[in-house]
N, C-alpha and C positions, 0 to 999 in steps of 0.2 A: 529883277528876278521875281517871279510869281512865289508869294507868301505859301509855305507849305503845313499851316494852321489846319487842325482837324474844326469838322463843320458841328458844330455845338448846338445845330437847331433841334437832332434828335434824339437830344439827350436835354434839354434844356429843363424839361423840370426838374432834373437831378444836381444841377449845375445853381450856384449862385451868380449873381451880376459880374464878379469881382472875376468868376472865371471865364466868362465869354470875353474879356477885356486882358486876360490871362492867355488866353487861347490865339487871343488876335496878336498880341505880343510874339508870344513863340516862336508863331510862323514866320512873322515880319524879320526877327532875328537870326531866327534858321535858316530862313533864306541867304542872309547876308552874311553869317558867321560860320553856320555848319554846313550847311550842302556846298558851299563852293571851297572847300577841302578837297585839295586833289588822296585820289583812293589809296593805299598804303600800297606798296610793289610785295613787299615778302614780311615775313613773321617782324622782323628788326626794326622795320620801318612803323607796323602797325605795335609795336611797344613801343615808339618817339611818338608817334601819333596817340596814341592812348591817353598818355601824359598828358599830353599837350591839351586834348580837349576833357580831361581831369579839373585842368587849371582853368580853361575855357568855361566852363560850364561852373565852375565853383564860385569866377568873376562875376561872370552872369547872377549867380543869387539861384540858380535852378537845383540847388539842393536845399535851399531854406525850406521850402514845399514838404522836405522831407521829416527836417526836424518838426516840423509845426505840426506833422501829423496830418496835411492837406491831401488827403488820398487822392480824391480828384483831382487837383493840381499837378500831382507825382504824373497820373494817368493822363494827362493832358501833355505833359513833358515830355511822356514815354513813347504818344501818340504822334507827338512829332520828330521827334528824335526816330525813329524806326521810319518814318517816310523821309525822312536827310539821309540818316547815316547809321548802319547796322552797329558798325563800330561805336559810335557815338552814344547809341543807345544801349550798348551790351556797358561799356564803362558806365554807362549811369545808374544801370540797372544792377552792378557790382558793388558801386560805390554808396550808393544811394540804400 
C-alpha cells in the first residue's frame, strides 16, 4: 500500500530532521494501520470504531507529540490522519 506521509519538502525549513523521519513514519504506518480500516456503516459502529483507533493511535505513541508540546509533530499526525481517515483524525483531534 502507497505510504500516505505529507511532503515535508515545502515546509522543510520550519521542520527539524527528527520530523521529516517522523512524517516518513506516519505514512508508512497509516498506510498499514489506518487507511485499511473498513469505513464504519452507521453512528454505533463508528463509536466501536472510535475506540478502537483511540487505543490504536495511543499504542502508536501518536499522542506523545502531544504531551511534549511538538506542534509540528501534532500537525504532521493531523496531516496524515485526515488523508487516512476523517474519523481517525476527528478522535485525535478530540483526544489530543
Amino acid at each position: 500500500m502507497r505510504p500516505v506521509g505529507p511532503d515535508t519538502q515545502g515546509v522543510r525549513a520550519f521542520l527539524d530532521d527528527h520530523h521529516h523521519a517522523l512524517a516518513e513514519e506516519l505514512g508508512r504506518v497509516a498506510a498499514e494501520r489506518i487507511r485499511t480500516r473498513t469505513e464504519p456503516e452507521d453512528d454505533d459502529e463508528a463509536r466501536v470504531e472510535a475506540r478502537a483507533l483511540l487505543r490504536l493511535m495511543g499504542d502508536l505513541g501518536w499522542y506523545r507529540h502531544v504531551t511534549a508540546a511538538d506542534f509540528r509533530a501534532v500537525c504532521l499526525v493531523r496531516e496524515v490522519l485526515g488523508a487516512s481517515s476523517p474519523l481517525a483524525d476527528a478522535v485525535f483531534a478530540l483526544q489530543g
